[in-house]
N, C-alpha and C positions, 0 to 999 in steps of 0.2 A: 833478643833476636831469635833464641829458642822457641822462647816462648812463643813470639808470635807464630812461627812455621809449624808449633806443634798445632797451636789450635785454629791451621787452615787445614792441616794435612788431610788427606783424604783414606791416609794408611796409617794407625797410631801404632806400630810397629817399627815402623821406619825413624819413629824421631826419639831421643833418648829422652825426649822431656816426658814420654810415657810411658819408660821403662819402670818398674814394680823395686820399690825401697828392696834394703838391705834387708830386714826384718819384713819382709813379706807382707807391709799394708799397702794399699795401693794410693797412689800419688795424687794430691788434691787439683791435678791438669786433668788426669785420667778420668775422675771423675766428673769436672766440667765437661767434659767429651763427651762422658757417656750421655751425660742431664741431655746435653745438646740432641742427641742424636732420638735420646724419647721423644723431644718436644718435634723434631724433623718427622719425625713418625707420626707422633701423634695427629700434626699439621697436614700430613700428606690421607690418611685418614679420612681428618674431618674436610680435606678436598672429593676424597673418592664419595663422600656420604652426601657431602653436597650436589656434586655433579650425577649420583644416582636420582636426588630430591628434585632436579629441572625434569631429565630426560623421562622422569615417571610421569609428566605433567603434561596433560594435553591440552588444555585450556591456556590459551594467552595470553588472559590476565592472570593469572595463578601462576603461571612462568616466570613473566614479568614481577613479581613480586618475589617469588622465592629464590630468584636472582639477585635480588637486592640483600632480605635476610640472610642468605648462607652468605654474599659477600662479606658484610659486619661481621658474623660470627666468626669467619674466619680468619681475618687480619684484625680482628679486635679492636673496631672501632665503633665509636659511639654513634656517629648518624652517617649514612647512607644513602644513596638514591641512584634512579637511572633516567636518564633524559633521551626519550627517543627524537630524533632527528626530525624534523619536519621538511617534504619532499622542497620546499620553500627556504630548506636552513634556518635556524635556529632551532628551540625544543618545540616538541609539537606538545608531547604528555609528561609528566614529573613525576614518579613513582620513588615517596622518601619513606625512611624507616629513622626511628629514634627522632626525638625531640616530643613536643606536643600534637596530637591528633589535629587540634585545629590550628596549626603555623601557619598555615596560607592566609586563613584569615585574618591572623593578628598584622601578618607583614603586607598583606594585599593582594597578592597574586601569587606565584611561580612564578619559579624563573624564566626567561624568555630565552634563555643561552649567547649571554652576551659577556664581555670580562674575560675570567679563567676558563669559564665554564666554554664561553664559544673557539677562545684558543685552542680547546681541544677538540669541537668542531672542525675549524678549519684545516688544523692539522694533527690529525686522527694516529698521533702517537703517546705513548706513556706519558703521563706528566708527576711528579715527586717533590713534593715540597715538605720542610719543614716548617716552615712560618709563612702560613697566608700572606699576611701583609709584606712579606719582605719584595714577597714580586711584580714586577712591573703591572702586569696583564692584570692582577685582581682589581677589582674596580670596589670592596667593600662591601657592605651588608644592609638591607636596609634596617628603619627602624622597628624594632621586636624581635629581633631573628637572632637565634642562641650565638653567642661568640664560639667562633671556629678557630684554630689556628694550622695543624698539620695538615696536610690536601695529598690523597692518592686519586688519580683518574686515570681510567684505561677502557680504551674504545671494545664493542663490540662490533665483531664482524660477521653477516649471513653471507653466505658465501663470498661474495665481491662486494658486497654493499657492505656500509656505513652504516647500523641499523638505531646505535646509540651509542650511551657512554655511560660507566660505570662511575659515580662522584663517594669516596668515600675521605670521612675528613676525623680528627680530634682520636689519633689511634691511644688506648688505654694505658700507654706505658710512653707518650711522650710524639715519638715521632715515628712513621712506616719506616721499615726496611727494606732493604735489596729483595729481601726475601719474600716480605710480604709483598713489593710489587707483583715479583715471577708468579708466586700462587694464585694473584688478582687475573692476574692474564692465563693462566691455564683455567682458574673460572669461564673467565672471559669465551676462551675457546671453545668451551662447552656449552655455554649459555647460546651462542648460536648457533650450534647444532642443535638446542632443545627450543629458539625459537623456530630456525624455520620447519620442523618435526612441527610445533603448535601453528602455524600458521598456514601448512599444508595441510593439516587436518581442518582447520578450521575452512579453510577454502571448499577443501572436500565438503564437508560435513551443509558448506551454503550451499554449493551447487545442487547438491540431494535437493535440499527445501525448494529451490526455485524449480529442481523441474516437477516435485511433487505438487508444485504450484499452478503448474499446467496443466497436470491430469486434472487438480481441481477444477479447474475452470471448464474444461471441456465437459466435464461431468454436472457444471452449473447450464450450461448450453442445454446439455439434452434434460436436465428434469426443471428450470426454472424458466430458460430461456433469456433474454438478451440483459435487460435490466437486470435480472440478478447477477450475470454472467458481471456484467460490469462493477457491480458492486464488491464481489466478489475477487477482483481484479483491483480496484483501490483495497482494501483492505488488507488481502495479503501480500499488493505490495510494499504498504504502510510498511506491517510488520517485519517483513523480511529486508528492508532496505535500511528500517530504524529511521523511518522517518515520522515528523509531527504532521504532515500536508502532504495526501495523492489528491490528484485530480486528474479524472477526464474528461478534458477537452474539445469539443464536438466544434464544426461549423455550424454555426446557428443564420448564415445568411450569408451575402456577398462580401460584407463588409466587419463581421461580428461573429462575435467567437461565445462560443457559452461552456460554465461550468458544470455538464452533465451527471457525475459521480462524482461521489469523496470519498475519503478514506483519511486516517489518523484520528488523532485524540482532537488535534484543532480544523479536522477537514468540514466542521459544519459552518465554519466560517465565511466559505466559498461555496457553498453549495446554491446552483442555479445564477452565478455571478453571472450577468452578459459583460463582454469589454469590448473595445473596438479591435481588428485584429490586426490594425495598423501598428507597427512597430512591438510589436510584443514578442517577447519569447516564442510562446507555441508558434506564431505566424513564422519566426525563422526559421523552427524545426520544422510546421508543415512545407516551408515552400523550396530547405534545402533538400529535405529529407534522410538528413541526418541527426545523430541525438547530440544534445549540445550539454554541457557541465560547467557549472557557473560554482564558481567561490561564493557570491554573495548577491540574492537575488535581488532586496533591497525594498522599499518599500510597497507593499502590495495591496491593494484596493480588499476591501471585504462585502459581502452584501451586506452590510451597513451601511444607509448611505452617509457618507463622507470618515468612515472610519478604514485607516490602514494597518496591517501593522507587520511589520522587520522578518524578513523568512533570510536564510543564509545559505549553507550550502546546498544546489539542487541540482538535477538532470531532469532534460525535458526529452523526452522521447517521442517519435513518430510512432504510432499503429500502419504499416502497410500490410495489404495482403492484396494481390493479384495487382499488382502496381499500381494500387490505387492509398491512396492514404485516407485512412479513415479519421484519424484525429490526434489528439497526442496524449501521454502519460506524463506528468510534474508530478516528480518526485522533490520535497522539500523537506529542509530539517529548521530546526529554528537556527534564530541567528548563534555565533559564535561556537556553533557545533564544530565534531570534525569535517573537512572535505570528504565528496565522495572519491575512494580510490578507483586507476581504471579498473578494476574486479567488478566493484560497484555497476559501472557504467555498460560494461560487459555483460554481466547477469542480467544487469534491468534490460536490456535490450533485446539480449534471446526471448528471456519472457515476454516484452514486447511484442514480439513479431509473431510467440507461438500464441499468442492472446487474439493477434489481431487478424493469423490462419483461421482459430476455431472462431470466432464472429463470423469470418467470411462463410466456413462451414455451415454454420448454423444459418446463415441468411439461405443459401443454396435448400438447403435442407426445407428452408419454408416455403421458398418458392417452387421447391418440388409439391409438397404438399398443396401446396395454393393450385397447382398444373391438376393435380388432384382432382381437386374440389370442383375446377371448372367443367374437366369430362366427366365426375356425377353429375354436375350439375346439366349439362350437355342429355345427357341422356335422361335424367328425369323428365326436363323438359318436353325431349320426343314424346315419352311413353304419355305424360297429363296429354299433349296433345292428338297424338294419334290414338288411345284408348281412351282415358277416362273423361277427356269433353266426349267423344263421340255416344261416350255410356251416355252420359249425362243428358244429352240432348238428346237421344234416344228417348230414354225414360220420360221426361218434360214432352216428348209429343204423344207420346202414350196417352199419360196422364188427362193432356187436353183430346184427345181422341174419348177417354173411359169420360171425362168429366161431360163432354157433349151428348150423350148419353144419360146422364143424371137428369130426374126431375126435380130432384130435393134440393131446393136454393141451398139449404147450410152447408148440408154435403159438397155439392158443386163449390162454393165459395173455397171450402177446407180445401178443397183441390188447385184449387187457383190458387192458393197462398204456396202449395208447396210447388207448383209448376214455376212460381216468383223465385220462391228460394233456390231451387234448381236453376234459374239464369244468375240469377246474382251467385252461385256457387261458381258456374261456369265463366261468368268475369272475372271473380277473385281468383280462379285459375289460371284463367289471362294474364292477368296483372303478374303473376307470380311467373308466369315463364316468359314474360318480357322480361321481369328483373333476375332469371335464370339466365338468360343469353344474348343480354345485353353488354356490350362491349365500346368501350368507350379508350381516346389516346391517353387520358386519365382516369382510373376506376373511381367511378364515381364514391363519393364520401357517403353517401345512403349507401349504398351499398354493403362497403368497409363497416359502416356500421352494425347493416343488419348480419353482417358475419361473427363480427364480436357477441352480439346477443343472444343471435342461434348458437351458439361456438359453447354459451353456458348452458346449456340444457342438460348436459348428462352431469354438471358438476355437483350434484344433488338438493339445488335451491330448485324452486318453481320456475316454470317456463314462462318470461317474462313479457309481456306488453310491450309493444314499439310502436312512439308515436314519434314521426319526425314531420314537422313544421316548418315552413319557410326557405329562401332560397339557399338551403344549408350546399351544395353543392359548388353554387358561385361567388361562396361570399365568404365560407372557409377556409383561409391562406394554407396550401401546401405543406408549410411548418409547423404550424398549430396541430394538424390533423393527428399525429402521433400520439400528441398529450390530451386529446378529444377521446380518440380510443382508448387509451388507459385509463382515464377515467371511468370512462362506460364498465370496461371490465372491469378495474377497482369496484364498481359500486356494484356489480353485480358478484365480484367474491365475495363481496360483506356479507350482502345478503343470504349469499347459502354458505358462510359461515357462521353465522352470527343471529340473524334474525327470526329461523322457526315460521317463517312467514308460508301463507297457504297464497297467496300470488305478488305479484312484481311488475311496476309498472316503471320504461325508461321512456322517458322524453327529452329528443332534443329541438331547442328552438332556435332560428334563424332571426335573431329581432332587429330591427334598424340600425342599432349601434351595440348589439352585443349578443354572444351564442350562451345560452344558458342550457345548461343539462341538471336533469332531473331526475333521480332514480329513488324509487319511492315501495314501499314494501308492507303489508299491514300484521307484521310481527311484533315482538316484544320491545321493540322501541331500543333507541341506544344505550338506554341505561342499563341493558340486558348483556352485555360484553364490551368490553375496553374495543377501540376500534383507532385507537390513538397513532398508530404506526402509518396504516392506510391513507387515513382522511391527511397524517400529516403531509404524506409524501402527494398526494391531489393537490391540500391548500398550495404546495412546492410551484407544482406546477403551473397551477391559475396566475402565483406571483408572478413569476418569471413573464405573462402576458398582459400582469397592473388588471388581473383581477383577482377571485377570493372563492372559498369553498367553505360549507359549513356540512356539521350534520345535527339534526333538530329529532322532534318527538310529530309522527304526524297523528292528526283527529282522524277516527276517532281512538287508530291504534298505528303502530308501525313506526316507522322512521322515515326520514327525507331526507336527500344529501341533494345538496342545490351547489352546481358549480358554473361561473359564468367569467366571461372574459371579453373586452371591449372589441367590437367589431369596428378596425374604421381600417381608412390608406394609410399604405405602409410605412407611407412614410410617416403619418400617427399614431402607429400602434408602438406601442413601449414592446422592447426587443429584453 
């Protein structure tokens, strides 16, 4: 009876079972006491060294885990793990220490948190067993997986939430104690103060990247402009969402939706996809114009034809800016990834919006410029017509004035050629200030064109040849017109990157059933720099209209890039 009270007591004073022998050795209770009270120390110790070892930890996997190890270390058990909760209930992630590296594989999976494991899910209080199997709830083990028998669990708490659960099982001296429970749960308490510490940092630390993601963009607008801007936009949202698939999603028609940009490791998959935009995700974002978050997207078309293949967790986001929606962001992970959190959905959406401000920006910005170009143009055309025809035909009657005067036939004639060249000067002046201040409810596509090819002149290639042919004006669909023009200018970067060429010749044709463009250079020929990026992102384009783009060696020097696309009714043309 002594004995037990001495060794509860809390005062070894007070009980005479630790009073000091007659002979002055001390008494072998006394000394259990003492043992006791190092091992209490030492214990409380290697708690304070643990809960230094979280709270030092900014990284939430690195938390996550050395929550697990100081767990074992500290109540001396052999294998350990923490099961975070999944918003959905049961485990979403399993982080185990002790057994074999690869145990998942030999028994199949992780656990899902069903059995003992979800009992302490549902009801998120201590659990203390001595023998696995003696209790109702354990449901067993499958086949491979180390025999267990002792079980301590003890819930982790972030502030009001449920965030997981501590599993530690098989303690080194038999079975947990009282004791080791209390220290598991003073872990416990600390371990989520040192999660939600890494988890606000972590939050901080994304939000930094997505708005640093914005200035990138805006700073893509003003030195690349729109296409890169976009590119630009899938990629770092790829990377910053952790996803395998961006896409954006343009209206490509009334009825069809196209895959304009990619982004991720698998975004070439999609790239240039048309689909109908009947019942599809983007058609719900575009038309509620909200962003919408899917568990599991499920089987997705590729431009391969007739090949699919499984994307899982995604957000599709609207692009508005001036309440107009420009198109959408599909953010995708592959199948059986984690969900996007709303953090996730949150982020992607600001940056959304501040993405689809700087486009609108940048459009404003062009059409300032385009306002520009039309009052020089405005005004050049005054001055050809009020000075330099009037020079001109000045001079041209001189000439025939001085030439009627001549008796010498050759002479004379030599004058009548250049009095010719002076009216055909004064035509081709014509011509060029009709196509200065001519205005149309649709700007005419010769036009647009001859701006992209004037537009290269200062970019240090040769000032290039413009030949346009045929009714390219009435027989160029609207849609098309985009991918016409970047062509042109593709084919004219080439060449004052690449070619060394001393001139440059563009032609585009109008021909019965299909517009072929031509741009042709008498430089070093393709085999004189890789050009493989350019031409590919053209051939991109031709597909997406069912036609095709090459670039060849032209005779008897130079290069040709020949890009052509089927001209028929709309409802003919592959979309």
């Amino acid at each position: 009876m002594h004995e037990s009270r001495d060794r509860d007591s809390a005062e070894p004073s007070d009980s005479p079972g630790f009073a000091a022998s007659t002979d002055g050795a001390t008494s072998p209770d006394r000394t259990e006491w003492a043992e006791r009270v190092l091992q209490s120390q030492e214990r409380l110790r290697a708690l304070i060294t643990a809960n230094r070892a979280m709270v030092d930890e900014l990284d939430l996997e690195r938390v996550l885990r050395t929550i697990v190890e100081a767990a074992v270390d500290l109540v001396h058990a052999r294998y350990g793990a923490l099961g975070v909760i999944s918003p959905e209930g049961g485990l979403e992630r399993f982080i185990h220490v002790g057994g074999e590296p690869d145990l998942p594989d030999v028994i199949g999976h992780y656990p899902h948190g069903r059995g003992l494991l979800g009992a302490l899910i549902d009801d998120p209080r201590p659990i203390r067993l001595e023998h696995l199997s003696g209790d109702s709830r354990s449901s067993g083990f499958p086949e491979g997986h180390p025999p267990m028998d002792s079980f301590l669990g003890v819930p982790i708490r972030v502030r009001d939430e449920v965030f997981g659960n501590i599993y530690l099982t098989e303690h080194t001296d038999g079975g947990f104690s009282e004791e080791d429970q209390e220290l598991l749960i003073g872990l416990a308490a600390t371990a989520g103060v040192a999660i939600d510490n890494a988890r606000l940092f972590q939050e901080t630390r994304r939000r930094q990247q997505w708005s640093a993601a914005s200035a990138q963009i805006a700073a893509s607008l003003l030195s690349g402009g729109r296409d890169d801007a976009l590119s630009t936009i899938a990629e770092t949202t790829a990377q910053l969402a952790d996803a395998e698939v961006v896409c954006v999603v343009l209206p490509h028609r009334d009825d069809l939706l196209v895959v304009d940009t990619v982004g991720g490791v698998d975004g070439d998959r999609f790239r240039t996809l048309v689909f109908p935009r009947e019942g599809s995700v983007s058609a719900r974002a575009l038309d509620s114009g909200a962003p919408l978050r899917l568990d599991d997207l499920g089987a997705v078309s590729t431009n391969e034809p007739g090949v699919t293949v499984l994307l899982g967790p995604s957000m599709v986001i609207p692009l508005h800016a001036d309440d107009t929606t420009i198109g959408t962001l599909t953010i995708s992970r592959s199948a059986g990834r984690p969900r996007f959190s709303d953090s996730d959905l949150e982020l992607a959406s600001d940056f959304a919006d501040q993405c689809a401000i700087a486009l609108s920006l940048e459009q404003g910005r062009a059409a300032r410029e385009k306002l520009s170009v039309l009052q020089d143009r405005g005004r050049i055309a005054r001055d050809l017509h009020d000075h330099v025809i009037q020079r001109l035909f000045g001079a041209g009657l001189s000439l025939q004035a001085v030439g009627s005067e001549i008796d010498d036939d050759r002479v004379r004639e030599r004058i009548d050629e250049q009095v010719t060249a002076l009216d055909d000067a004064i035509g081709s002046i014509r011509t060029a200030i009709f196509a200065l201040t001519s205005r149309r409810p649709r700007e005419s596509v010769k036009h647009r064109i001859m701006d992209v090819v004037t537009g290269h002149d200062h970019t240090g290639g040769p000032s290039a040849r413009l030949l346009l042919t045929g009714p390219i004006d009435s027989t160029v669909p609207e849609d098309m017109i985009d991918d016409l023009l970047a062509v042109v200018s593709e084919g004219l970067a080439n060449v004052a990157r690449h070619a060394h060429a001393a001139s440059a010749t563009v032609s585009v044709t109008a021909e019965p059933d299909r517009l072929l463009v031509l741009v042709e250079d008498d430089g070093r020929g393709p085999a004189g720099a890789s050009r493989r990026s350019g031409t590919a992102n053209l051939a991109e384009r031709a597909a997406r209209w069912g036609g095709g783009a090459s670039l060849g060696p032209r005779e008897p020097s130079g290069s040709i890039l020949e890009w052509f696309v089927p001209l028929t009714t709309s409802s003919g043309r592959r979309a």
